[in-house]
Backbone as a chain_set.jsonl record, in Angstrom:
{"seq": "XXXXXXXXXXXXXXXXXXXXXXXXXXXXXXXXXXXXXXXXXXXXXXXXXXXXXXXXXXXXXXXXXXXXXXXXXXXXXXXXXXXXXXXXXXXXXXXXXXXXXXXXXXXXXXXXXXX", "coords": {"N": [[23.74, 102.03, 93.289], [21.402, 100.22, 93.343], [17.775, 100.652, 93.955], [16.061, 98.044, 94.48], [18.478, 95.768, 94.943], [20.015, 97.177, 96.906], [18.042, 96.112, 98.983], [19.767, 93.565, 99.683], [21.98, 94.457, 101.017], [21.083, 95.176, 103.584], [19.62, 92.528, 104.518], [22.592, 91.496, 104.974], [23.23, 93.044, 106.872], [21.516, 93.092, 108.705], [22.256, 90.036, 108.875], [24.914, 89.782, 109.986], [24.863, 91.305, 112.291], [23.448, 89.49, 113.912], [25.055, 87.35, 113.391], [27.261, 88.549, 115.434], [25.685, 88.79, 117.259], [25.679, 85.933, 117.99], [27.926, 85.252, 117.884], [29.07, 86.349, 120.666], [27.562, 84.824, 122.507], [28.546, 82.53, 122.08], [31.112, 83.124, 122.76], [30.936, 83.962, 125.971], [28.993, 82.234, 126.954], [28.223, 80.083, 126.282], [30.987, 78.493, 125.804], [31.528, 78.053, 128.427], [30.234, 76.258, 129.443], [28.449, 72.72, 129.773], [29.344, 70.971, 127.286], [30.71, 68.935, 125.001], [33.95, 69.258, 123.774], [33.562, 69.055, 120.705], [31.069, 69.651, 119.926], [31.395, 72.536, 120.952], [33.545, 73.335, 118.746], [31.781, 73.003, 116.38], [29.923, 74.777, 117.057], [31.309, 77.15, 116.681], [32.614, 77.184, 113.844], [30.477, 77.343, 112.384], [29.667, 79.977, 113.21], [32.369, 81.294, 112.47], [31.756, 80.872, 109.81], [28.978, 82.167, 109.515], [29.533, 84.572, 109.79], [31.675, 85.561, 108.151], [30.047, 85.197, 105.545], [28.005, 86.784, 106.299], [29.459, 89.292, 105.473], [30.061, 88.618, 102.711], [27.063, 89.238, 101.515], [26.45, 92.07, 101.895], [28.532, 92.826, 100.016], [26.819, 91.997, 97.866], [25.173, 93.819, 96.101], [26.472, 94.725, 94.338], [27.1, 93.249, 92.7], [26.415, 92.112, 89.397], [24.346, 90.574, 89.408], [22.799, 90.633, 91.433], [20.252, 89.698, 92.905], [20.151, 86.587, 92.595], [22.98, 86.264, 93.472], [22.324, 87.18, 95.971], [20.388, 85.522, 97.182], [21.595, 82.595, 96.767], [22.929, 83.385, 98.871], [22.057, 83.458, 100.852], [19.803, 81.614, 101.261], [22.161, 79.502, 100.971], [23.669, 80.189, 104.112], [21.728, 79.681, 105.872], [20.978, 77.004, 105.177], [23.477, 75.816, 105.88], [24.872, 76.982, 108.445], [22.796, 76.904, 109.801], [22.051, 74.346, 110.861], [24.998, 73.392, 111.822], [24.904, 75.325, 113.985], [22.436, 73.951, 115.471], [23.229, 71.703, 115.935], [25.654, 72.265, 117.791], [24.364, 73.504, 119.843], [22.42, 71.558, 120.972], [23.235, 68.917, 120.589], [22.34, 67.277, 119.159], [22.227, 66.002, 116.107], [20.85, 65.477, 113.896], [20.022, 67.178, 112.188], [22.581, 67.549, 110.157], [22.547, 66.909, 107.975], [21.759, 68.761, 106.194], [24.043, 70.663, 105.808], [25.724, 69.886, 104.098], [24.733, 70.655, 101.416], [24.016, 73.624, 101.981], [26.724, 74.296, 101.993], [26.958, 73.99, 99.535], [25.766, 75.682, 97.951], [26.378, 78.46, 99.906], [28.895, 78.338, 97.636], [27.915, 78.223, 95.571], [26.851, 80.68, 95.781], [29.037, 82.487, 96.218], [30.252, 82.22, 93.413], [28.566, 83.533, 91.505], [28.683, 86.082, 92.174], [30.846, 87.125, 90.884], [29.8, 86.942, 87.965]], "CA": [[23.137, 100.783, 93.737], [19.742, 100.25, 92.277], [16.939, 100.138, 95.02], [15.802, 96.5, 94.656], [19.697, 95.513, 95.208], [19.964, 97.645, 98.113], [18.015, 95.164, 100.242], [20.778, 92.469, 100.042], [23.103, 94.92, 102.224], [20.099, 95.458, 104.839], [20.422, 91.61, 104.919], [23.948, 91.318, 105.461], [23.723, 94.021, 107.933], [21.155, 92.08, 110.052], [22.359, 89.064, 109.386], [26.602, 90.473, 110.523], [24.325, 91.727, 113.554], [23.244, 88.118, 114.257], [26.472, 86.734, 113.733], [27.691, 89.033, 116.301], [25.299, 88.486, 118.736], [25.637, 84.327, 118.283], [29.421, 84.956, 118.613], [29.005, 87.048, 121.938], [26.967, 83.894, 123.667], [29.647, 81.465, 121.879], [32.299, 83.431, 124.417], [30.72, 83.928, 127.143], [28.053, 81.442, 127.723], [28.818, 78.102, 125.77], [32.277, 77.992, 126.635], [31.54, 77.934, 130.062], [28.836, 75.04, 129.473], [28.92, 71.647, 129.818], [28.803, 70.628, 126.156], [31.668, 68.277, 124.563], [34.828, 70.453, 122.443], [33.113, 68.991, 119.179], [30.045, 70.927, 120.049], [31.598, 73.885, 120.938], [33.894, 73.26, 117.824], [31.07, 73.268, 115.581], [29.495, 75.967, 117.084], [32.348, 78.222, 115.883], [32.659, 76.436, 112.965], [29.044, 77.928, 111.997], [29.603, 80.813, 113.365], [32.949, 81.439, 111.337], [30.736, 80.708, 108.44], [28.171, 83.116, 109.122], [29.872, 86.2, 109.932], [32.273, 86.221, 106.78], [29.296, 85.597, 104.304], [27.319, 88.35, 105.888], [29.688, 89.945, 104.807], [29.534, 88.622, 101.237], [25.84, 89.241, 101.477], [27.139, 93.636, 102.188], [29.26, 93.06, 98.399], [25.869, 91.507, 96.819], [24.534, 94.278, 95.897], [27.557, 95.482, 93.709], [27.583, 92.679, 91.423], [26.197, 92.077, 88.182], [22.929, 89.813, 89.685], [22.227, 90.873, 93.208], [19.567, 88.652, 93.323], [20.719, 85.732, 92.396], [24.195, 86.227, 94.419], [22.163, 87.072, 97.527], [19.386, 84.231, 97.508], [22.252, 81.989, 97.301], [24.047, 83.262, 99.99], [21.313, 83.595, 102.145], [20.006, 79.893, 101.268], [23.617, 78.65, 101.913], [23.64, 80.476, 105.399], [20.542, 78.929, 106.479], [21.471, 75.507, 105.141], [25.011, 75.495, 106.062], [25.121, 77.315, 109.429], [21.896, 76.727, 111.229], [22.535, 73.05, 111.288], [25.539, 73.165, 112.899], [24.495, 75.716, 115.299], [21.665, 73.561, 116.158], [24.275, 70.572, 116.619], [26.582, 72.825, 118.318], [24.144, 73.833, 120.945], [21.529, 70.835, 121.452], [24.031, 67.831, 120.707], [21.299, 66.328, 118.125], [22.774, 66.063, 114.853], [19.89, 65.201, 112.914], [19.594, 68.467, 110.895], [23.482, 68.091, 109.803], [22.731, 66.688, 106.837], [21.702, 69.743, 104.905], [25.012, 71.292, 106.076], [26.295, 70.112, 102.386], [24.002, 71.526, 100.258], [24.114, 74.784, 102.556], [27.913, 75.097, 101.592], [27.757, 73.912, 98.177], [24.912, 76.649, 97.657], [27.246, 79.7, 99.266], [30.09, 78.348, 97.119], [27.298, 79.139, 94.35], [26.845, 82.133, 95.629], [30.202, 83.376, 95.778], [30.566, 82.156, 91.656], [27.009, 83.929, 91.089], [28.842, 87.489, 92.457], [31.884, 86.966, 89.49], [29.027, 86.894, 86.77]], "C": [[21.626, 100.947, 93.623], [18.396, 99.915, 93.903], [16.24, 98.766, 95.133], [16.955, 95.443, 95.217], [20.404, 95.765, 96.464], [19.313, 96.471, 99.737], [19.116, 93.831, 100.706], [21.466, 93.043, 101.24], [21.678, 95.055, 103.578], [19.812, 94.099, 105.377], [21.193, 91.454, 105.295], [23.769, 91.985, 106.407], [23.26, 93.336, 109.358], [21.891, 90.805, 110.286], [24.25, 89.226, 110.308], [25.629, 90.446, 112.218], [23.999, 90.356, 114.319], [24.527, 87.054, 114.837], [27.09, 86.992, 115.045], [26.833, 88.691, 117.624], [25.515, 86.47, 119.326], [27.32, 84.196, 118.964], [29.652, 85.018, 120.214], [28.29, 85.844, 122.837], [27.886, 82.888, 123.432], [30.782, 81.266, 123.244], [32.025, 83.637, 125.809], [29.775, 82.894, 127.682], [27.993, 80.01, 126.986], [30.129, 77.679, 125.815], [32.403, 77.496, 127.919], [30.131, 76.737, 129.95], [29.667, 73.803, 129.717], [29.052, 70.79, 128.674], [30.638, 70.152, 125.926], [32.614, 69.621, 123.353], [34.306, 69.878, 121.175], [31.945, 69.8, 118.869], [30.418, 71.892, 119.913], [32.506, 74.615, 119.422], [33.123, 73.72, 116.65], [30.085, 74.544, 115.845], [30.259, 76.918, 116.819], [32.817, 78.418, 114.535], [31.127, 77.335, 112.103], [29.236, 79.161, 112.334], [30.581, 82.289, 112.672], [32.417, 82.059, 110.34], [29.366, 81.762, 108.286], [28.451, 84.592, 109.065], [30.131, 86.471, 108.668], [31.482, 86.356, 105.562], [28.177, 86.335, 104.794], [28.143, 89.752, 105.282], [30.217, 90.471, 103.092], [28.406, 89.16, 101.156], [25.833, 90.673, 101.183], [27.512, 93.652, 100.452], [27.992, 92.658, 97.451], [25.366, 92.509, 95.6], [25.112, 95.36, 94.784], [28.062, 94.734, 92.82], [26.309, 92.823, 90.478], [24.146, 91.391, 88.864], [22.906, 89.675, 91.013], [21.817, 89.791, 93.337], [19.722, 87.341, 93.62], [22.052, 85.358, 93.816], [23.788, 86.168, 95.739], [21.427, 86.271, 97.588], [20.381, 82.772, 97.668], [23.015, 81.956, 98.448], [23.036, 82.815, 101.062], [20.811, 81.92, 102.347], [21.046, 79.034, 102.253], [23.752, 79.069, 103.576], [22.776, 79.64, 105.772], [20.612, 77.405, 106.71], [23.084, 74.717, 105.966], [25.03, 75.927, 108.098], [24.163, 76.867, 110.391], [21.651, 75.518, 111.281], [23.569, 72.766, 112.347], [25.437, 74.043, 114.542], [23.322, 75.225, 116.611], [22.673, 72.311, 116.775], [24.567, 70.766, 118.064], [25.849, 72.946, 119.679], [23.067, 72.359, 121.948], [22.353, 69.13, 121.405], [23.431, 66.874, 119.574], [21.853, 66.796, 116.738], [21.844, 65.685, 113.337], [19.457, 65.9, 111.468], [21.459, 68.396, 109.789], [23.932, 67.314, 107.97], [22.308, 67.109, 105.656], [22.899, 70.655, 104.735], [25.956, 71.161, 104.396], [26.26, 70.891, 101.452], [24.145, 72.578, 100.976], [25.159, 75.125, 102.106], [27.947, 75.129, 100.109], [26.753, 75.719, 97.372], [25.908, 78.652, 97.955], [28.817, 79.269, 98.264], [29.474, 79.199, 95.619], [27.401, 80.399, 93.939], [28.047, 83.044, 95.154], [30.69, 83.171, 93.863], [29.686, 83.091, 91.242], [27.843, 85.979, 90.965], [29.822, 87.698, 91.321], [30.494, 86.886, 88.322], [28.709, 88.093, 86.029]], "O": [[20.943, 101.935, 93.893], [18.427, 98.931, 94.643], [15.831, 98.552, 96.274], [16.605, 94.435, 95.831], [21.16, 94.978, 97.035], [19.786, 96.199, 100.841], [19.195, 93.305, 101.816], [21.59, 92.414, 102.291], [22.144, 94.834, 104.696], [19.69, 94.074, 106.601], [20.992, 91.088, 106.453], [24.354, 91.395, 107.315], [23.842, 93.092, 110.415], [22.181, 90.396, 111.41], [24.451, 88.543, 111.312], [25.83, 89.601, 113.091], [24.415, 90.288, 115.476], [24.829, 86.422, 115.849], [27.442, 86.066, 115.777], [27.269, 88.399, 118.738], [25.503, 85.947, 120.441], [27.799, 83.546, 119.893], [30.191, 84.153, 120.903], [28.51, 85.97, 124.041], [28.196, 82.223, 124.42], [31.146, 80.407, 124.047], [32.864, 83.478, 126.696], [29.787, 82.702, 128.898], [27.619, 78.968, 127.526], [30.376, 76.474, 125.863], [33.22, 76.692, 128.368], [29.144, 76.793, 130.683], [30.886, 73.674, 129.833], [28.862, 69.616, 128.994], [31.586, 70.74, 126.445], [32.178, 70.446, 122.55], [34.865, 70.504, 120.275], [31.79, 70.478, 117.854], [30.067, 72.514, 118.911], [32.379, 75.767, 119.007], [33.549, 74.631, 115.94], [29.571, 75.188, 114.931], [29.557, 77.917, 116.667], [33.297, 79.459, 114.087], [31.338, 77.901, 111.03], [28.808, 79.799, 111.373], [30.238, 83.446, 112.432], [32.464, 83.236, 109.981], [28.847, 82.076, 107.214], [27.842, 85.505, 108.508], [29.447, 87.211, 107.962], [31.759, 87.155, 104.668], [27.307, 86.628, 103.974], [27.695, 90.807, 104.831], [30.517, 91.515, 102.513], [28.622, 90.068, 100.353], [25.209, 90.884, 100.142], [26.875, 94.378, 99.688], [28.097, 92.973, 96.266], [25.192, 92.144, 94.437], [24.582, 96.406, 94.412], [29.061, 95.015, 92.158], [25.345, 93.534, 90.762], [23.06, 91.914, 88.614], [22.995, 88.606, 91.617], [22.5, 88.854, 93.751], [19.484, 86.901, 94.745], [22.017, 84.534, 94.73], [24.362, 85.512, 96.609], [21.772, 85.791, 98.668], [20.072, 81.926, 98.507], [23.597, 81.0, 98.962], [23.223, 81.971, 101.939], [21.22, 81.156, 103.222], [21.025, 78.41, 103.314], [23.961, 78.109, 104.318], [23.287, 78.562, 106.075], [20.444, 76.735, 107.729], [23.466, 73.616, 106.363], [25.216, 75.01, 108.899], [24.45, 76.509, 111.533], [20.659, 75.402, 112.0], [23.359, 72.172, 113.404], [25.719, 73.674, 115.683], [23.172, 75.587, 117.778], [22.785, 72.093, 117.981], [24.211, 70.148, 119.068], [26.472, 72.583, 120.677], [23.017, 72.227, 123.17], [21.985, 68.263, 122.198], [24.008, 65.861, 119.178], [21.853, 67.984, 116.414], [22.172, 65.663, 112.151], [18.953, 65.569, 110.395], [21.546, 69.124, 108.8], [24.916, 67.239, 107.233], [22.299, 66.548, 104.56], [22.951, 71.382, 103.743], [26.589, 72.027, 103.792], [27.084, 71.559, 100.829], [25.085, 72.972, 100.286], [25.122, 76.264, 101.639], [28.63, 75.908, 99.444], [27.163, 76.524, 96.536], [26.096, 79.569, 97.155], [29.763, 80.054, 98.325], [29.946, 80.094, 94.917], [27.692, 81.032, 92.925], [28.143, 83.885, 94.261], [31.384, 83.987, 93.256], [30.195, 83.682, 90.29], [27.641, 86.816, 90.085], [29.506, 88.697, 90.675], [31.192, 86.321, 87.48], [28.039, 88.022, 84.999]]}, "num_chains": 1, "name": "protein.A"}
């Protein structure tokens, strides 16, 4: 694994680490909130979504165009997840209309890692 390629997994690693810590307040401290089940829905929903493509983000660095594979993923995370986590936790839905392009971007990604 080529040292420029290498940083994708030091991504994934933080961002897995992230995931994990968003999950850990999911179960213990927004369940127990006062927030509607579509909130809390979508906050899992995002959170889903970020764990498993940090851990695409971990395989980036083992395909053919790192770069590429991980700028999309990471993009798509950003676009895709931290919309609905802002939903999920503030009730304002305003941001959820980059949530598209966020998925269609890791769908990129994951084609980008097959290349």
């Amino acid at each position: 694994m080529a040292g420029a390629a290498r940083v994708w997994a030091r991504v994934g690693a933080l961002s897995g680490a992230a995931a994990v810590a968003a999950a850990s307040y999911g179960a213990h401290g927004l369940r127990r909130s006062d927030r509607d089940e579509y909130q809390k829905e979508l906050y899992e929903t995002a959170n889903r979504f970020h764990l498993l493509h940090s851990l695409a983000l971990l395989a980036a660095p083992h395909c053919r165009r790192p770069a590429l594979a991980g700028s999309l993923l990471c993009a798509g995370l950003g676009l895709f997840c931290l919309p609905l986590y802002y939903h999920g936790l503030s009730g304002d839905p305003g941001l959820n209309r980059a949530a598209p392009l966020g998925g269609t971007l890791l769908i990129l990604g994951w084609a980008a890692m097959a290349l």
